[in-house]
N, C-alpha and C positions, 0 to 999 in steps of 0.2 A: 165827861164827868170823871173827875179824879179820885180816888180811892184810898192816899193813905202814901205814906211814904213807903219810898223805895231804896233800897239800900244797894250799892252797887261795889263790889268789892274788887279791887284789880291789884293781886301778885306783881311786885316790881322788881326785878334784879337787872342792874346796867342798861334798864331803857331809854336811855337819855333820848335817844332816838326816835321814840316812837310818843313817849308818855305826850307830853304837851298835846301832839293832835288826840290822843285817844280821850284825853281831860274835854278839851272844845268843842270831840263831836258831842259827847255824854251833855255837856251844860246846853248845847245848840240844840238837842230836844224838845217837844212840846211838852213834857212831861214835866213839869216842874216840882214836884215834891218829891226831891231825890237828897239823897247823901252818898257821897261818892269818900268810901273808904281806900285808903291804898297801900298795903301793907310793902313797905323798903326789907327786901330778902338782903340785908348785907351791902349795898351796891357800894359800886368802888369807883363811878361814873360821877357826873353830876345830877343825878334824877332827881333828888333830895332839892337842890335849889331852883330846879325846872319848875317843880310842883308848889314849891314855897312862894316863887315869883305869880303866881299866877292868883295867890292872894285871895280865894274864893272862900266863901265861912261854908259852903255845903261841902268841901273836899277836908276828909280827915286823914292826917299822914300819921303813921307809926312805924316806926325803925328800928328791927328786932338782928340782930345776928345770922348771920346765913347759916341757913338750916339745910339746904341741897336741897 
């Protein structure tokens, strides 16, 4: 039984490397009432178009200035 959305929040700086599988395991879940937010710390990488490509309406990107 499901209970309500879930919100899932993932810090991104230069993960090009990682983001994509971390996105696919989150959506490969049985959990399906999720929102996967993912806040871009600055990146100077391609993360930005990794996550754009993958074109999902439950993943919400925002691209703030690197804060350290």
């Amino acid at each position: 039984m499901q209970k309500g959305l879930v919100s899932i929040i993932i810090p991104c700086f230069n993960g090009s490397e990682y983001i994509d599988r971390c996105i696919k395991s989150i959506l490969e879940q049985n959990y399906n009432d999720i929102e996967i937010i993912i806040i871009n710390d600055g990146s100077t990488d391609n993360s930005e178009q990794i996550v754009r490509e993958l074109n999902n309406k439950k993943i919400r990107f925002y691209t703030t200035n690197n804060k350290g």
